[in-house]
C-alpha positions as CSV (number, residue, x, y, z in Angstrom):
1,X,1.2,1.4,52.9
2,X,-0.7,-1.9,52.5
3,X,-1.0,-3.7,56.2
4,X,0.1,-6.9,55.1
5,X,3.7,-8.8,54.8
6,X,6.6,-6.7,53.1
7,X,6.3,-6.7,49.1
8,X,9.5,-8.7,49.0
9,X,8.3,-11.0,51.2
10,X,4.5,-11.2,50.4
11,X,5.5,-11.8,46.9
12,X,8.5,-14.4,47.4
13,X,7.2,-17.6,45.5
14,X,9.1,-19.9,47.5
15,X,7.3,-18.5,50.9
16,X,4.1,-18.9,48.1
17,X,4.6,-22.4,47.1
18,X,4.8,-23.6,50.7
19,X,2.5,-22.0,52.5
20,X,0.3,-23.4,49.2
21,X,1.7,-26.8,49.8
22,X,1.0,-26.6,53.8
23,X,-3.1,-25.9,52.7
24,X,-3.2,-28.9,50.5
25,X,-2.6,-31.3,53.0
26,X,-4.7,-29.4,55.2
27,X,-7.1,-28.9,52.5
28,X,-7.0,-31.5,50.0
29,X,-10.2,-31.5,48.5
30,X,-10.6,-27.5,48.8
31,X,-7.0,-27.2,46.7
32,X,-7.2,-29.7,44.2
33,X,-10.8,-29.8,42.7
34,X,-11.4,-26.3,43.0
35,X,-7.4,-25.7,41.4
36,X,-8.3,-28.2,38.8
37,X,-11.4,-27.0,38.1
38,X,-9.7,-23.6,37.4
39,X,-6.7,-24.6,35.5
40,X,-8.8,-26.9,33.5
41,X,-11.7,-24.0,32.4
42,X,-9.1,-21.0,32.6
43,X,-6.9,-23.2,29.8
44,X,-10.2,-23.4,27.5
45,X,-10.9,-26.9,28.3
46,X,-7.5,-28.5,25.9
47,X,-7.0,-29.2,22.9
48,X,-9.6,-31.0,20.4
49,X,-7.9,-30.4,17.0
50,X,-7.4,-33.9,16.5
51,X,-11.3,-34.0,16.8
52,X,-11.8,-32.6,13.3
53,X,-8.2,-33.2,11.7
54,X,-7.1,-36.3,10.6
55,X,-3.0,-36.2,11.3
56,X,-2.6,-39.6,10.1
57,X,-4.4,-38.8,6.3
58,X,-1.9,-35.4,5.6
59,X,0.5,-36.7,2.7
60,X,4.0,-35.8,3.0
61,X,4.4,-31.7,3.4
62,X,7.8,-30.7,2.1
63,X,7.1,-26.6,3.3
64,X,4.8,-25.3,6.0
65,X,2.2,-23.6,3.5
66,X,1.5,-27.0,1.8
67,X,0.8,-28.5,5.6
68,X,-1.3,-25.6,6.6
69,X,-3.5,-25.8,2.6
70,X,-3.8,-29.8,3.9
71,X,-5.2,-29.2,6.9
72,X,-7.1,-26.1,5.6
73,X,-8.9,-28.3,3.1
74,X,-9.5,-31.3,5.6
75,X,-11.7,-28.7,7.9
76,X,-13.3,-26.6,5.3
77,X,-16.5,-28.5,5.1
78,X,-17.1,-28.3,9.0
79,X,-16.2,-24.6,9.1
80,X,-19.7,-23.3,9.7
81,X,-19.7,-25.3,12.4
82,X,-16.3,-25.3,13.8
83,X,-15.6,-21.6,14.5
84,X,-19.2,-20.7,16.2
85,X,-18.4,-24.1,18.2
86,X,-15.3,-22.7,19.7
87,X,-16.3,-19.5,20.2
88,X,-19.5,-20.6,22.2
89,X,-17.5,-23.2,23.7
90,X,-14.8,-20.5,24.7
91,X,-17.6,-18.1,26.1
92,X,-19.4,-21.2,28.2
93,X,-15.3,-21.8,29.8
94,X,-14.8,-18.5,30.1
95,X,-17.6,-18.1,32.1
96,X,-17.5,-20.9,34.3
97,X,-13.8,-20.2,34.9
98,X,-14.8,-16.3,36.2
99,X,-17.3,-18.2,38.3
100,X,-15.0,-20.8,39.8
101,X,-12.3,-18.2,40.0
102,X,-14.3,-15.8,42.9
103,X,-15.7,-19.1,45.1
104,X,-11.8,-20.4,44.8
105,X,-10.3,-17.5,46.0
106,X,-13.0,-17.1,49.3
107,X,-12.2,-21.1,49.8
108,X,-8.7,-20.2,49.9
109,X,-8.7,-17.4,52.5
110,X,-11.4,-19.8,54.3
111,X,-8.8,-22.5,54.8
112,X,-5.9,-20.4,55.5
113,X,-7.6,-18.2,58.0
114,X,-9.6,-21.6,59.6
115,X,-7.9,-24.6,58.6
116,X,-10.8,-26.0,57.4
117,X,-12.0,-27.8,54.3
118,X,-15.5,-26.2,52.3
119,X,-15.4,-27.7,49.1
120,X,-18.9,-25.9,49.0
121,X,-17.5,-21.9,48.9
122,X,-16.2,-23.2,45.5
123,X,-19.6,-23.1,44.0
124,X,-20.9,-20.0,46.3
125,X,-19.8,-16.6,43.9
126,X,-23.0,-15.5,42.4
127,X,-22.3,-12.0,44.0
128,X,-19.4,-11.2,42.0
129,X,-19.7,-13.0,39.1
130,X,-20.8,-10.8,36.8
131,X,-17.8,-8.3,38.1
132,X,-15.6,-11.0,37.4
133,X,-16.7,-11.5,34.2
134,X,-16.5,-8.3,33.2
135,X,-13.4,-7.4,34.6
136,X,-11.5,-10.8,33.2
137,X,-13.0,-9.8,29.9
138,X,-12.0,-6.0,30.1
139,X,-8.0,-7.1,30.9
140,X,-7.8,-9.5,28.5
141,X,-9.0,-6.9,26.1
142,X,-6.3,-4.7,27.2
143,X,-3.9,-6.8,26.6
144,X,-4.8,-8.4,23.4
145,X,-4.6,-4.8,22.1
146,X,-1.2,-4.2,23.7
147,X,-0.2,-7.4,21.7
148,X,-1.8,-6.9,18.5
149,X,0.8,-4.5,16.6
150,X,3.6,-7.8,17.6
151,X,0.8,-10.0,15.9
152,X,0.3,-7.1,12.6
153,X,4.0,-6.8,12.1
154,X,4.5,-10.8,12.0
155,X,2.4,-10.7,9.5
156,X,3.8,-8.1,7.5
157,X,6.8,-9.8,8.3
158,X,5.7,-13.2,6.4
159,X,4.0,-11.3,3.2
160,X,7.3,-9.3,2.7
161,X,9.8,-12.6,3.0
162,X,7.3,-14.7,0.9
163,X,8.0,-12.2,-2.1
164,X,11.5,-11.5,-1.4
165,X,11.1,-8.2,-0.3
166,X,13.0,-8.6,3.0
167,X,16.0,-7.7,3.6
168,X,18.7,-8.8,6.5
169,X,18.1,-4.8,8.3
170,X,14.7,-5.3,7.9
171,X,14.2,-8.1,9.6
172,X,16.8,-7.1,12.4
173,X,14.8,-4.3,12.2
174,X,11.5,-5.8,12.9
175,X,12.7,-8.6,15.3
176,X,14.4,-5.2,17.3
177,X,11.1,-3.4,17.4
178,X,8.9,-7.0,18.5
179,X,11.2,-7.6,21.2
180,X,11.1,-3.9,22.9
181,X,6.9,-4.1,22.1
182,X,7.0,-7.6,24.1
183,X,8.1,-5.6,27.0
184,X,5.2,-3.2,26.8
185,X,2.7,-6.1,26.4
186,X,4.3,-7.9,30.1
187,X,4.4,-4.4,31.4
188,X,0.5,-4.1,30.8
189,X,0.1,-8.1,31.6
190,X,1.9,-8.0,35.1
191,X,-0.5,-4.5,35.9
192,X,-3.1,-6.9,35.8
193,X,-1.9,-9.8,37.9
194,X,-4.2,-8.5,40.9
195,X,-7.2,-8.3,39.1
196,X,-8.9,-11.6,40.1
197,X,-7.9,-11.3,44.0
198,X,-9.4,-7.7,43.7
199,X,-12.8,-8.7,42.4
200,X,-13.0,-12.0,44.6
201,X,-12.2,-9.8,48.0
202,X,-12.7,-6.3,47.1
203,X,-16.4,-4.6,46.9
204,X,-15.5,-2.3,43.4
205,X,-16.0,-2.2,39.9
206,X,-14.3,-4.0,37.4
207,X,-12.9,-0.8,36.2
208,X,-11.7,-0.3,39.9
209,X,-10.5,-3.8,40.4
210,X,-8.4,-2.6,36.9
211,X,-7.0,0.6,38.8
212,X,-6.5,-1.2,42.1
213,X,-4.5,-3.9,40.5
214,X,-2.6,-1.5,38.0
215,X,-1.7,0.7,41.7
216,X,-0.9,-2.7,43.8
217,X,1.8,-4.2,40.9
218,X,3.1,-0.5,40.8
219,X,6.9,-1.1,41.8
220,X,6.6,-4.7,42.0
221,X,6.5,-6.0,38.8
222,X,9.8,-7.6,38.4
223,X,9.0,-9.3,41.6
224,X,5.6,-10.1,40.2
225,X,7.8,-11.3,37.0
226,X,10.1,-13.3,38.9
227,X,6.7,-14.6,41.1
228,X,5.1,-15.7,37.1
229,X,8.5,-17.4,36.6
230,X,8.3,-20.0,39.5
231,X,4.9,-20.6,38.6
232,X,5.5,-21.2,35.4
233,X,8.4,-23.8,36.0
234,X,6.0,-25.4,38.8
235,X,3.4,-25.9,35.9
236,X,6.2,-27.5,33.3
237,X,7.8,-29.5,36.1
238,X,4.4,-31.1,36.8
239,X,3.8,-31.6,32.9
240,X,7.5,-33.6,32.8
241,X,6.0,-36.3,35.5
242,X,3.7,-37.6,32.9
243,X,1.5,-34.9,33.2
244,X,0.7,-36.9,36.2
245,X,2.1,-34.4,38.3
246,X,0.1,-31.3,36.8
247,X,-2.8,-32.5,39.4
248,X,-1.0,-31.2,41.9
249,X,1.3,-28.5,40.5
250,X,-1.9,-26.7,39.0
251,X,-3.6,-26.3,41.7
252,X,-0.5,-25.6,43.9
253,X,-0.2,-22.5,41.2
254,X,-3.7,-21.6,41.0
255,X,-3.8,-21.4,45.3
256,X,-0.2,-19.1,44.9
257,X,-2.1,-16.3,42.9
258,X,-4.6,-16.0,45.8
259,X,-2.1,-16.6,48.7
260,X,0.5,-13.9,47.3
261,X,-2.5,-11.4,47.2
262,X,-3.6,-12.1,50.9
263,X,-0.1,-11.7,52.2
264,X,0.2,-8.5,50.5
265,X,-3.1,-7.2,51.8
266,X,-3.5,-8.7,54.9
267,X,-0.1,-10.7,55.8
268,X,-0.1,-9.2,59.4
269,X,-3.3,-10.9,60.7
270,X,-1.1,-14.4,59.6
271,X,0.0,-15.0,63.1
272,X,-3.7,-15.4,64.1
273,X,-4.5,-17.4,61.3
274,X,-3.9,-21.3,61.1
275,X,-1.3,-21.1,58.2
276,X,0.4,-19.3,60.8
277,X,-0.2,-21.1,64.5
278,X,-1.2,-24.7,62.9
279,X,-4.4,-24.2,64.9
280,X,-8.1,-24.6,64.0
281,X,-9.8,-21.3,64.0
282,X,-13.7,-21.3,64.7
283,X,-15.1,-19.1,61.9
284,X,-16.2,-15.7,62.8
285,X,-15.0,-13.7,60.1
286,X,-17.4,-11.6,58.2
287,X,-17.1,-10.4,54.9
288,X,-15.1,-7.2,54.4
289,X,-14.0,-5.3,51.5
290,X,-10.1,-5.6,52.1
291,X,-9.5,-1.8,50.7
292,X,-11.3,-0.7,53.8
293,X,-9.2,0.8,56.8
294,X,-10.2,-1.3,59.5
295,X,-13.0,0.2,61.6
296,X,-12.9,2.2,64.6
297,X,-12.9,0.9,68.1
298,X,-15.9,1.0,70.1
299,X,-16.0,3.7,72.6
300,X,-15.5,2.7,76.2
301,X,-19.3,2.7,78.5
302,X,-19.9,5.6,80.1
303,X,-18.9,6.1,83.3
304,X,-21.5,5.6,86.2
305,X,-22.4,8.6,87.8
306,X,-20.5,9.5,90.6
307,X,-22.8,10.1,94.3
């Protein structure tokens, strides 16, 4: 048994959201840049299609394939330069993001434990880094995989009705079968939620941090589902304010992740803890791996000899 909150509360996004919304008052600067900052490299950085395709030049498509040969010919010549491009620029993100994503996760246990604002532990996460990187990498691996035979059969799917070779079963058939797979793939996705919180707090592996977060969502993924879900909404709720919003939903999110974790794991100090008495603490935390038992007390002094 984890010595934190109960699972159901621990992992109740609405608890979540407020105690995230409580730290960026306290927190501004802490919450919002470093949250941005992660959203913003952990998305790839946007969109930049419109970059090397010209929208307004396309003539009028009357079918999908005629728009996609358009397009297709508009960015043949830069090619060569457009697919090492994003795949260099996706590595550089990627690895900023797994950078930003352990500092973020320390600032947010800092200010929830003190109350205090460090932009600075942001930037301070060279000592896990290169787990993080791995272990982002190896996940996301995992699940592509877990995904891929969805992504094979829509393509069958395609080849077969663009010759007329598909018939009404078949494609019940085939939406039946992507539909049960897609359960698989949020099964393996939602094993992984942990994974960041693990490497940021946790002294393991990334293959550990894979087991420990696989053994922590074990039993909770349809709250961890339900947990997604309220995120997700948060995230599309601040896109419908003019995206204006989205500076604060996204890092409201992005602190959630962290929160949920530390409420799990170690929900019980809380009281102690400003999000829990509204007080400053000073800081004498040291770093601990937070899969430890705690240690032992010290033993009493001796007892002086008696005359």
């Amino acid at each position: 048994m984890e010595p934190g909150l109960p699972p159901a509360h621990a992992l109740d996004p609405f608890r979540s959201v407020s105690a995230a919304w409580k730290l960026l008052k306290q927190a501004p600067v802490t919450v919002l840049i470093g949250g941005l900052l992660l959203g913003f490299l952990g998305g790839g950085g946007g969109g930049g299609w419109n970059l090397f395709v010209r929208f307004d030049h396309l003539q009028d498509a009357h079918d999908l394939n005629e728009l996609a040969r358009q397009v297709f010919e508009q960015i043949r010549p830069l090619l060569f330069l457009l697919i090492p491009g994003i795949l260099c620029s996706w590595l550089v993100f990627f690895a900023l993001s797994s950078w930003i994503t352990v500092g973020f996760a320390r600032a947010v246990e800092f200010s929830l434990r003190t109350g205090k604002d460090d932009i600075a532990k942001v930037f301070s996460s060279g000592d896990r880094f290169g787990a993080m990187l791995l272990a982002r990498f190896l996940s996301g691996l995992i699940q592509f995989a877990s995904a891929l035979p969805i992504a094979v059969g829509g393509v069958v799917l395609v080849l077969l009705a663009e010759r007329d070779r598909l018939g009404a079963g078949a494609a019940v058939a085939c939406v039946c079968f992507a539909l049960l797979w897609a359960l698989l793939v949020w099964y393996v996705a939602l094993g992984f939620f942990f994974v960041c919180p693990v490497v940021a707090f946790e002294s393991c592996s990334p293959t550990q941090a894979l087991s420990r977060s696989w053994k922590l969502a074990r039993g909770r993924r349809w709250r961890l589902l339900w947990f997604m879900i309220v995120q997700a909404v948060l995230g599309f709720a601040g896109v419908c304010l003019c995206c204006i919003g989205a500076f604060v939903t996204i890092p409201l999110s992005q602190v959630m992740h962290f929160e949920a974790y530390l409420a799990l794991l170690r929900g019980e100090e809380f009281a102690q803890w400003w999000v829990g008495t509204g007080k400053l603490v000073l800081d004498e935390h040291k770093s601990q791996d937070f899969s430890s038992p705690p240690p032992p007390p010290q033993a009493p002094p001796p007892l002086p000899p008696q005359g």
